[in-house]
C-alpha positions as CSV (number, residue, x, y, z in Angstrom):
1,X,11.5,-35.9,-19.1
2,X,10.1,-33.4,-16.4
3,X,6.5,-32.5,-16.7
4,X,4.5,-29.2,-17.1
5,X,4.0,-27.7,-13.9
6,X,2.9,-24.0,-12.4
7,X,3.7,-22.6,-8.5
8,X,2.1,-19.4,-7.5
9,X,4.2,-17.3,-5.0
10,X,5.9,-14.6,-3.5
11,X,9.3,-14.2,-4.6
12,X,12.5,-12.1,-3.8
13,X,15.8,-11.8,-5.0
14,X,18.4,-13.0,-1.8
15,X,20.5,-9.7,-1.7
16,X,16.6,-8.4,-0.8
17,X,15.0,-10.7,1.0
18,X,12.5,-8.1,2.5
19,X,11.1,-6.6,-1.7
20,X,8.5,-9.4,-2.2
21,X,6.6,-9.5,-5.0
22,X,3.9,-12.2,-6.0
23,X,4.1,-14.7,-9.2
24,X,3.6,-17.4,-10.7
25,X,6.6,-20.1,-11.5
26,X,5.8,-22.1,-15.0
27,X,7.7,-24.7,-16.6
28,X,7.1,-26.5,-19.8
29,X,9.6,-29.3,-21.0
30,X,9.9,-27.3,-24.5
31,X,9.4,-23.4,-23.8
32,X,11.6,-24.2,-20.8
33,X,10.7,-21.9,-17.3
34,X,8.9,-18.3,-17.0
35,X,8.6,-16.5,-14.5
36,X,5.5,-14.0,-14.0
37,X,5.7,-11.2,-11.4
38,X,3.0,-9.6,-10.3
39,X,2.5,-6.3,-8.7
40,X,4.1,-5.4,-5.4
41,X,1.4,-5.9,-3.0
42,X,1.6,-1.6,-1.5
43,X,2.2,-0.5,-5.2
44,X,-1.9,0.1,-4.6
45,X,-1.9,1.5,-1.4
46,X,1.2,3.8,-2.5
47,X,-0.7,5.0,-5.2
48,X,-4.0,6.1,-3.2
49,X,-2.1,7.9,-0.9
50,X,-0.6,9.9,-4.0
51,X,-3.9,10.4,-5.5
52,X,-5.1,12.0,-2.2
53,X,-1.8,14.0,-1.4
54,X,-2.6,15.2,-5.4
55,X,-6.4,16.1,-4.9
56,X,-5.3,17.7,-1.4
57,X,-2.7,20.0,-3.7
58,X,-5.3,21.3,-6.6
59,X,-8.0,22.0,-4.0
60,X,-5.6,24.2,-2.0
61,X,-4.3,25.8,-5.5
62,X,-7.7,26.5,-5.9
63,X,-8.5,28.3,-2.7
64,X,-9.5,25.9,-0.3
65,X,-8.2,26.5,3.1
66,X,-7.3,23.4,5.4
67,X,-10.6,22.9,7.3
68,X,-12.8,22.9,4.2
69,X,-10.3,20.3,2.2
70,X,-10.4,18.2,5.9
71,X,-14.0,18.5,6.3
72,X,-14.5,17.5,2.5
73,X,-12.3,14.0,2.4
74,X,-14.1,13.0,6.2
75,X,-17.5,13.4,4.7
76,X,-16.1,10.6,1.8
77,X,-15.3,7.7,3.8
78,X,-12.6,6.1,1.8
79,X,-9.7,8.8,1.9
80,X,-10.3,9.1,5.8
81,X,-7.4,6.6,6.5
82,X,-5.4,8.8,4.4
83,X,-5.7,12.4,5.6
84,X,-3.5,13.8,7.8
């Protein structure tokens, strides 16, 4: 009988070897073999950049002209990777 075991690690289906996504492999001898994907590791990033290119959209709907929305996300450290 094969034992219980777990492997965490970053998986991808061979027609697309370059999607990786992070898991965990588990067997048990009687619920049989699971496998747990995680989130794909830019699915953070991607969404930051959409927050910002979403703030950058209501403050210009609500008047503010390019410099001022600029100035505003340098003063906030985190976003100034993000601007253009």
């Amino acid at each position: 009988m094969i034992e219980e075991f777990e492997y965490d690690g970053i998986w991808c289906l061979p027609e697309k070897p370059d999607n990786k996504v992070s898991g965990k492999l588990k067997f048990h001898p009687v619920e049989g073999l699971k496998l747990q994907l995680g989130v794909h590791p830019n699915l953070y990033r991607i969404t930051q950049k959409l927050k910002t290119i979403l703030q950058i959209c209501l403050l210009h709907e609500l008047g503010f002209d390019k410099e001022e929305i600029k100035s505003a996300f340098l003063r906030n450290r985190r976003y100034k990777d993000d601007f253009v």
